[in-house]
N, C-alpha and C positions, 0 to 999 in steps of 0.2 A: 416702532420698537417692539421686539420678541417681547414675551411674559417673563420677567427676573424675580424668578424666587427666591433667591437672595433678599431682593427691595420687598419684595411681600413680607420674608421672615422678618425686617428689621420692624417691619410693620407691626408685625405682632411682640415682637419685645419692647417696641415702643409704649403700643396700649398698654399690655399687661403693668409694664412697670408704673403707670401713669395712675391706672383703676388702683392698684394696691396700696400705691402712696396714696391715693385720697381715703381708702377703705381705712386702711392705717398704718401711718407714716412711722409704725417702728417700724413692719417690716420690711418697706424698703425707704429707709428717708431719703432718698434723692430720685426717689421714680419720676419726680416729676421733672427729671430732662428725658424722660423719654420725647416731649414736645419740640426739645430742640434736635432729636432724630428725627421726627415728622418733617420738623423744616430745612433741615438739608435734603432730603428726599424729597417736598416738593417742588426746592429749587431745581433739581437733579431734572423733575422728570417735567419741570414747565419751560426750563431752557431747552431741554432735546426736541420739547413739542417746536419754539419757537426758531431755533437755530433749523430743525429740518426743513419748517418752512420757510425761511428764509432762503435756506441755499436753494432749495427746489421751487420759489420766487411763486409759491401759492400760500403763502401765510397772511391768513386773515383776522386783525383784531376783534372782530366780531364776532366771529365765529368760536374764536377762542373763549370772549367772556361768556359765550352761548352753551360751551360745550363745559366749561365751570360752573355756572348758575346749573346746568344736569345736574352734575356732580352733585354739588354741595344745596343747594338750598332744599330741593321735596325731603330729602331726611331730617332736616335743619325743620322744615314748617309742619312738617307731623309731631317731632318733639314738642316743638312749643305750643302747637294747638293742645297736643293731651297735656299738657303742664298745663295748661287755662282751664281745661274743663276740671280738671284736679281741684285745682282753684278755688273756682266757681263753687265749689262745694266743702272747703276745709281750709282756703284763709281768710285770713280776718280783710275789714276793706280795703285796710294802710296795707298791709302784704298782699294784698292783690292787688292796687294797685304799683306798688313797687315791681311786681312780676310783670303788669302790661309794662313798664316803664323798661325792664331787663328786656323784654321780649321784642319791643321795638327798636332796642338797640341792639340786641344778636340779627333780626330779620335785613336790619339795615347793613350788618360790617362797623358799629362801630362802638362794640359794647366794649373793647380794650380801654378807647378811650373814657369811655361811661365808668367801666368800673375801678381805673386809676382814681378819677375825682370823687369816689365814695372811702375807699380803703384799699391796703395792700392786700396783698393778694394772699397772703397767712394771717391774715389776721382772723380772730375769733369769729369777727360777724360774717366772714365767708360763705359760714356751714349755714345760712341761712339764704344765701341768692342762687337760684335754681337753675340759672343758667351762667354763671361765673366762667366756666368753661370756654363759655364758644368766643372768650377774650383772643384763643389764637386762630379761630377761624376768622374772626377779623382781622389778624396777624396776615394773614394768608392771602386773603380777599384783597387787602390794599395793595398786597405783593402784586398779584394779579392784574389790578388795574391800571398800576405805574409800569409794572418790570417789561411786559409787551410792547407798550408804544415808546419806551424808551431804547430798545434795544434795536426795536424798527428804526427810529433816528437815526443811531449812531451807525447800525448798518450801512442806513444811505449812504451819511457821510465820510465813514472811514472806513469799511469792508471789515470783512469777517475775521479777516487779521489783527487789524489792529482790537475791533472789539473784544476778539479775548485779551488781549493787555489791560484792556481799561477795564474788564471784569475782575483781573485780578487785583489791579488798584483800588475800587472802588468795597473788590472785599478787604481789604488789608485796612483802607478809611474808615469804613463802618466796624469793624472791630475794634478800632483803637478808639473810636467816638464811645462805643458801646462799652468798652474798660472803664475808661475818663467817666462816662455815667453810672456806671454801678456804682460809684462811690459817690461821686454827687448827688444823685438825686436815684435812688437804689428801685423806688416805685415807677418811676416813669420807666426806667432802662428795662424792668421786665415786662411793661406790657408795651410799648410804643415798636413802633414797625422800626424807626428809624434806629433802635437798639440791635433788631432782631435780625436785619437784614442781611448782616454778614452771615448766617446762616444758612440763607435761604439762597445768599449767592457763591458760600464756598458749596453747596450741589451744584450751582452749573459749572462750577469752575470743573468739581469730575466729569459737568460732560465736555467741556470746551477742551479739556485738556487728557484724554483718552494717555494711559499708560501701556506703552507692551512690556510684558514682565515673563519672564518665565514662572511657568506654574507652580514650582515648588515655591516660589520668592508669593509670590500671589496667594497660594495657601497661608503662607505665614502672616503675612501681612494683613491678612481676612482675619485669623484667627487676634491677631493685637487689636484690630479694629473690636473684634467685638468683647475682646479685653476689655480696652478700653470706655465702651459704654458699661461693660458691667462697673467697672470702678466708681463710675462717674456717678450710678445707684449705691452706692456705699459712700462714697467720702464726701459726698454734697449733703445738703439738710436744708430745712426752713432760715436756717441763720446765715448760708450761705451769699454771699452778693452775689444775684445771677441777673444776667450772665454775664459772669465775669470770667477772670480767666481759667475757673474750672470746669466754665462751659467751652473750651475746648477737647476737653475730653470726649463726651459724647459725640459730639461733630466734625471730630477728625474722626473718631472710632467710625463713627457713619459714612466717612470719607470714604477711607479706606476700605470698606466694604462693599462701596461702590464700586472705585476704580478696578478694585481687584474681579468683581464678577465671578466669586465661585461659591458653588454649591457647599453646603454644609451640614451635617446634621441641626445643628440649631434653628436653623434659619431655614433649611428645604424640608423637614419633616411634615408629616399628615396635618398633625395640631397647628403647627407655625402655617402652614399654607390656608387654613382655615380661616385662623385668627386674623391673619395679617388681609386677607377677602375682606372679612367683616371689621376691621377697625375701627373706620370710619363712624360706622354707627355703633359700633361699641363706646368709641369715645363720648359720641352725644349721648347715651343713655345712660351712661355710670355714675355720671356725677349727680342729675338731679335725683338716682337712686340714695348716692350720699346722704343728700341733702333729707332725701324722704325719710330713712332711717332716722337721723338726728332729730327732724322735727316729729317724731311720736317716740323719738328713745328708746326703738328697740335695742334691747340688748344680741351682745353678737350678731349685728347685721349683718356682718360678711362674710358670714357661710351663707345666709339667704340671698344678700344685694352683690356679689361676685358671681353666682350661675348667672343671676337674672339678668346684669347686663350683660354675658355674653347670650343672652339665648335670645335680646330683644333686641340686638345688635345683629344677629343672625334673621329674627324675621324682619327685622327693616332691611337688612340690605337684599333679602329676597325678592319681599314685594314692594320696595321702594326706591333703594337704589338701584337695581338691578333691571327696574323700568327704562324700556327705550325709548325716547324721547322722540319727536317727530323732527328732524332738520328743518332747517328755514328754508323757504323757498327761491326768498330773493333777501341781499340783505340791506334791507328796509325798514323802517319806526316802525309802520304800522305791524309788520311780523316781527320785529324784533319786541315790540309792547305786548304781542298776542302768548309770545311763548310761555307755553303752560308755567315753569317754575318761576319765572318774571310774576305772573298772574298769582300763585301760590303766596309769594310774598306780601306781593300789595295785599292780599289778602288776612295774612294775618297780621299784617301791620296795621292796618284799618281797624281788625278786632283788638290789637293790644293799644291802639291809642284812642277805642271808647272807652276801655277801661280803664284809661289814665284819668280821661277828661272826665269820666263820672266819678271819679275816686273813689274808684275799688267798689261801687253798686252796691252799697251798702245798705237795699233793702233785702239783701239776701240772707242776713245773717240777724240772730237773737238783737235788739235794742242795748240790751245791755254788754254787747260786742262793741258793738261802737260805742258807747259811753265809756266803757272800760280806754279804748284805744286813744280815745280825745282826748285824756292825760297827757299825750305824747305834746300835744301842743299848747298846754295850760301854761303859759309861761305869763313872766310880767314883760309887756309890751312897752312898760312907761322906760324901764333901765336897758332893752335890751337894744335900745338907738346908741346907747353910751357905755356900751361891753364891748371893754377894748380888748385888743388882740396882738402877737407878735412883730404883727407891722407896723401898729399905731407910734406915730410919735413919743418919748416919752413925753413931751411936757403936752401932750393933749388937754384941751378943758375937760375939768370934770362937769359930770350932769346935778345942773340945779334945778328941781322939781320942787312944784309947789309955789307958794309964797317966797321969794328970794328975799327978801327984808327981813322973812323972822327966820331963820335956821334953827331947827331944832336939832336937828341929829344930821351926824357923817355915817354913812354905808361904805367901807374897805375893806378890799377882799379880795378873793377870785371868782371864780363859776359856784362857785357855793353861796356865796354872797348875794351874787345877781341873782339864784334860786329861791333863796328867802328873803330876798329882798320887799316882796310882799306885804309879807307878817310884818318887816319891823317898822314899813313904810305904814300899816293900818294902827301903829299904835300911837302914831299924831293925828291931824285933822290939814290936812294937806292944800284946805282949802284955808285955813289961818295958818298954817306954820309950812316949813318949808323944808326939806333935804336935802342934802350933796353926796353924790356918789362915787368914790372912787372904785372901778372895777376894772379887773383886766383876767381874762384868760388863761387858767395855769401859772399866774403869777399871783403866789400867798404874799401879803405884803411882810413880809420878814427879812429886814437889813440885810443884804449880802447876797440874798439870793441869785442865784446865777442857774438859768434851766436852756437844755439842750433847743428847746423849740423857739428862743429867744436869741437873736444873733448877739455874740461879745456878752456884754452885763446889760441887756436891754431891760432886764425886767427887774436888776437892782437900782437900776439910774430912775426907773419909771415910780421906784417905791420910795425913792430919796426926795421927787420933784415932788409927791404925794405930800410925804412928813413937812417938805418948808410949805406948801401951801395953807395947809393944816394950820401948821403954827403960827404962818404971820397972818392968815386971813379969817383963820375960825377958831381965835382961842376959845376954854370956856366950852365949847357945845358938846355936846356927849357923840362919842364915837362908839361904832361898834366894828367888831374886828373881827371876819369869819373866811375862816380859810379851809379848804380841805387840807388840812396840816398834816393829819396821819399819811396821807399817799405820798409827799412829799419826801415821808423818810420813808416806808411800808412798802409805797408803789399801788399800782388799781390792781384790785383782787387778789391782795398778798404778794405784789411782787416787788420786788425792792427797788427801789429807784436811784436811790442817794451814793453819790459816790466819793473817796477822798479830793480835795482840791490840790491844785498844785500851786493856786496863789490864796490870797486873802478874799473871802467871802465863800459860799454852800453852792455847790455843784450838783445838778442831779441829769439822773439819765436812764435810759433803758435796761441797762449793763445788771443782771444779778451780781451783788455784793452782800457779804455778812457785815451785818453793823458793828463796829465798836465800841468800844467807849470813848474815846478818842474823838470817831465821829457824831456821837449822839452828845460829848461835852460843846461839842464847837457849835451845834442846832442849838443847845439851850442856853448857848451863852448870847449868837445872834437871836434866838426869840428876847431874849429878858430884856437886850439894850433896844429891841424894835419897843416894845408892850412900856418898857418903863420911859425911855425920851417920851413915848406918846402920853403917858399918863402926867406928865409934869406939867402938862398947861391944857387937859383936856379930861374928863369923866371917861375912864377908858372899857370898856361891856366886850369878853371876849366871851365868843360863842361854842361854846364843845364840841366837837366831832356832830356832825350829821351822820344818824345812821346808813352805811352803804349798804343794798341790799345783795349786790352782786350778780343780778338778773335785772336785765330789762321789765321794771314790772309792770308796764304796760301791756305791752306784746306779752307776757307770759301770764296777765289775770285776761285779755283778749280770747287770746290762745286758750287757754283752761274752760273759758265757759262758751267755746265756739266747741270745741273735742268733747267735753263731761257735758254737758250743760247744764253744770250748777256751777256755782260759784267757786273760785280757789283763791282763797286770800295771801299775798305775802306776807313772811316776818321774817327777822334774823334774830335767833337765839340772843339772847342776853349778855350772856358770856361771850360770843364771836364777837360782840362789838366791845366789853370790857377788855380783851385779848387783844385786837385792836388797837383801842385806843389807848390805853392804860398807861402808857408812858405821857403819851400827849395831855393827856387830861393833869396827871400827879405834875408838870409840870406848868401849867396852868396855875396850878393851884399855889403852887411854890414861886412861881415870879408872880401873879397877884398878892400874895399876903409881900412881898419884898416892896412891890410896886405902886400897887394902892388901886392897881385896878379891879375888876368884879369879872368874876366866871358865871356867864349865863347856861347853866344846863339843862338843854333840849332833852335829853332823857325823861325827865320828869312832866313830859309832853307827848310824847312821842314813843316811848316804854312802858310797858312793868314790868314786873321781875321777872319774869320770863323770856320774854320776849318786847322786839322794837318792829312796830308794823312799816310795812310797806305798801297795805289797801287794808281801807278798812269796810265792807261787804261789798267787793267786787270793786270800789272805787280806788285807784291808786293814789296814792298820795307821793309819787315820784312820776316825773317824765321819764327817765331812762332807768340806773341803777340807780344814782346817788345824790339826785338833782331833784328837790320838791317842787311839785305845782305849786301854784300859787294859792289853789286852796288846801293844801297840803302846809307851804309856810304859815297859812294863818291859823295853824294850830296854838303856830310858837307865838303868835300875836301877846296874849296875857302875859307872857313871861319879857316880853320886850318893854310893855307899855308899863308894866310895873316897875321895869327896873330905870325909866323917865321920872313915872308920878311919885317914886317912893327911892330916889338914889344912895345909895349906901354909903 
């Protein structure tokens, strides 16, 4: 196939749009389907490779994934080798090994998969994984190893005729699967192949099904094509279900600028032919720029990190994509195993999974890095076999620890509960007296509760089986009751969660909504009847707000004395958490004096008037934001045991 500078320029509006939205996504919030122009285009240009050989009955599968491994992998293993040596010298162990852990799954083709089962692809902790990115050259890759030997088949079987029929079926299938999934299941639909695919095969469908047009109809229709992906950078964003059906826009607009084959100022100029040369490794080198920016905070990184990827995009594809690879001799294991970018791989597959298996070589770094970081894992091991979750049955046994004949204390609650569950559990003697813990996941135990991450009312049914067992099995023993209450109406890190119901019981969900009063009467009417049924046949100890800190402070006292190398302690101003919490607490206060039960306040633990720490000299006293170690809980130790040996 001729050179199509056309396909080059989309190339380059592809990247450009792509690097910007990562730099920053005001100014183009939808740059990032520039990816789904990439992948109509390499469907475009992997069915022409494959249909020519076909017809002219010298098409080789081997050859094909020989002449992709070219392509794609030496840009691919120089990225990640200089990401490790980075590394090696400015992350912490846990962040280094999380990078061998990314680095083996980009090397492999299957970090899409990898980074679906950590997070969505917008979410905050993104700007933290250094190679998030090469989720669609795994996208790509899999295309690769499936779309060839299948099309080989069906050639045999039904000829080149009928094949284009069943390509266009097969895209019109995977589109409508890929709809159907956006709304289902919104995280798998944007990184899984079997989403994407209709993409990658409405490009060959431009080449299977070549259009003659007259030229004046063919300018036009060039010109809406690239309409249309400009639109598609404007009216998409992070909140978009992609790709759904707005991800039409871009991938016809790509269509048609295919079919059409004409020359354009946008797309054949000096800059566009340049860009669109260099993409490839522009696109691998922008993001973990991102990412470098964010982790030291420069300010205005994107007049620095916007040259620098294209200029390190320009010398990789100089002296590294632009290296000519030696062909195979015969095609054979032992040369197909020898082929240098095959070797490259294994190569630094091998380096990123010593670094997994040593986790993250943690004699590289100050002691007090890794003490800092081993926060992260300070958890109670006794409660965390019986920390239930979404799926669990409601009527699950709760965990009895300890002496089971003498029950001192009930623990209910949610992930804040299991967090301090520590403290309240050191203020018995575990080896005479005994506990029961009721824990679940994002489910506060408060009547009526109803949350999005719980199918129907799972996590009000879970908090009803909770109260009768309570009452008929454990009158009498003191209970303690710790919820992260405030995110429940607030949302994590100020974002509002709660939203109106349409039936009887509390609704909550992602959705920004302003509170009413209306809905903050219907919270404190299900909190009083949850706190006061509970106090009528039980010593009821409810627990204030845990301070949130709002930063991972692990990673960020790790981080601080790996960069400074002195110590950076967290706190959160004093007022940020009375601001916070201030409704939840004054209500607290008001259905305990109604109720009869006792407000235990961690403040006076955990605070002074200043400020509420989050490490106290380089040690954190949280595993993530808002979740305390367990030597972190045993602050609150005195304040639980006192409120056993001295009951109000």
């Amino acid at each position: 196939m001729n050179f199509r500078s056309d396909i080059n320029g989309l190339r380059a509006i592809a990247v450009i749009s792509v690097v910007l939205f990562h730099f920053n996504p005001e100014i183009l919030p939808g740059g990032f389907a520039g990816v789904d122009v990439f992948f109509v285009i390499s469907g475009f240009l992997m069915t022409s490779i494959i249909f020519r050989g076909l017809e002219n009955s010298n098409f080789s599968i081997v050859n094909f994934y020989i002449s992709r491994a070219n392509r794609i992998i030496p840009a691919l293993a120089i990225l990640c080798l200089v990401i490790m040596i980075f590394g090696w010298f400015y992350l912490t162990p846990l962040d280094f090994k999380t990078l061998g852990k990314h680095v083996s799954g980009s090397i492999r083709f299957i970090s899409n998969s990898m980074y679906l089962k950590e997070s969505g692809y917008f979410d905050v902790s993104a700007n933290s994984k250094w190679l998030l990115h090469t989720w669609s050259l795994s996208v790509e890759w899999q295309f690769y190893l499936i779309y060839p030997v299948v099309l080989t088949l069906l050639y045999k079987a039904f000829g080149l005729k009928t094949l284009r029929k069943i390509l266009i079926a097969a895209t019109v299938s995977f589109y409508l699967y890929s709809l159907y999934s956006s709304y289902s299941n919104p995280n798998a639909s944007y990184f899984l192949l079997s989403n994407r695919a209709w993409e990658m095969l409405l490009g060959g469908i431009a080449y299977a099904y070549p259009i003659e047009l007259k030229n004046s109809l063919k300018n036009l229709l060039s010109r809406c094509g690239l309409l249309l992906i400009a639109i598609s950078f404007i009216v998409s964003s992070k909140s978009s279900l992609w790709p759904g059906y707005l991800a039409l826009l871009p991938t016809i607009g790509t269509y048609l600028v295919i079919i059409c084959n004409q020359n354009s100022l946008i797309t054949s100029n000096y800059i566009s032919n340049k860009l669109g040369l260099w993409s490839y490794s522009i696109y691998l080198w922008h993001w973990p720029l991102v990412v470098l920016g964010t982790y030291f905070a420069i300010q205005n990184w994107i007049w620095f990190g916007l040259p620098l990827s294209i200029l390190l995009g320009y010398i990789s594809h100089r002296y590294v994509e632009s290296y000519k690879f030696p062909k195979l001799k015969e095609i054979k294991i032992k040369y197909v195993i020898s082929a240098k970018p095959i070797l490259f791989a294994l190569a630094i597959f091998a380096i990123s999974k010593g670094i997994v298996e040593a986790d993250g070589i943690a004699f590289r770094v100050d002691d007090r890095v890794a003490k800092a970081e081993a926060a992260t894992f300070d958890r109670n091991e006794l409660t965390r076999s019986c920390f239930y979750g979404p799926e669990t049955p409601i009527d699950a046994k709760p965990c009895v620890l300890g002496n089971k004949n003498n029950i001192q204390l009930i623990i209910v609650g949610d992930s804040h509960a299991d967090a301090i569950s520590s403290g309240i559990l050191d203020a018995i003697d575990l080896q005479d007296g005994g506990a029961v813990t009721f824990l679940r996941h994002s489910c506060p135990f408060i009547f009526g509760a109803k949350l999005t991450d719980y199918s129907i009312d799972n996590c009000a049914a879970a908090n009803e089986h909770t109260f009768n067992i309570i009452e008929r099995e454990y009158p009498g023993i003191p209970v303690f009751v710790v919820n992260r209450t405030s995110s429940y109406l607030f949302g994590h890190s100020e974002l509002v969660k709660i939203k109106k119901n349409a039936g009887p019981g509390i609704y909550f969900s992602e959705i920004y909504q302003k509170l009413d009063d209306e809905l903050l009467q219907e919270y404190s009417s299900h909190y009083e009847d949850t706190i006061c049924s509970l106090s009528h046949n039980n010593p009821t100890y409810i627990t204030t707000p845990i301070p949130e800190m709002l930063i991972n402070v692990p990673q960020y006292v790790s981080r601080g004395i790996l960069k400074n190398g002195g110590v950076i302690d967290v706190t959160l101003p004093i007022k940020t958490y009375n601001d916070r919490h201030g409704f939840i607490v004054g209500l607290m206060d008001r259905v305990s004096a109604k109720c009869g039960s006792t407000v235990l306040n961690v403040k006076e633990y955990l605070c002074d008037s200043e400020k509420c720490n989050g490490s106290q000299n380089g040690l954190p006293l949280y595993y993530d934001a808002d979740h305390m170690t367990v030597s972190g809980s045993k602050l609150l130790t005195p304040l639980f045991k006192q409120a056993i040996t001295n009951p109000s």
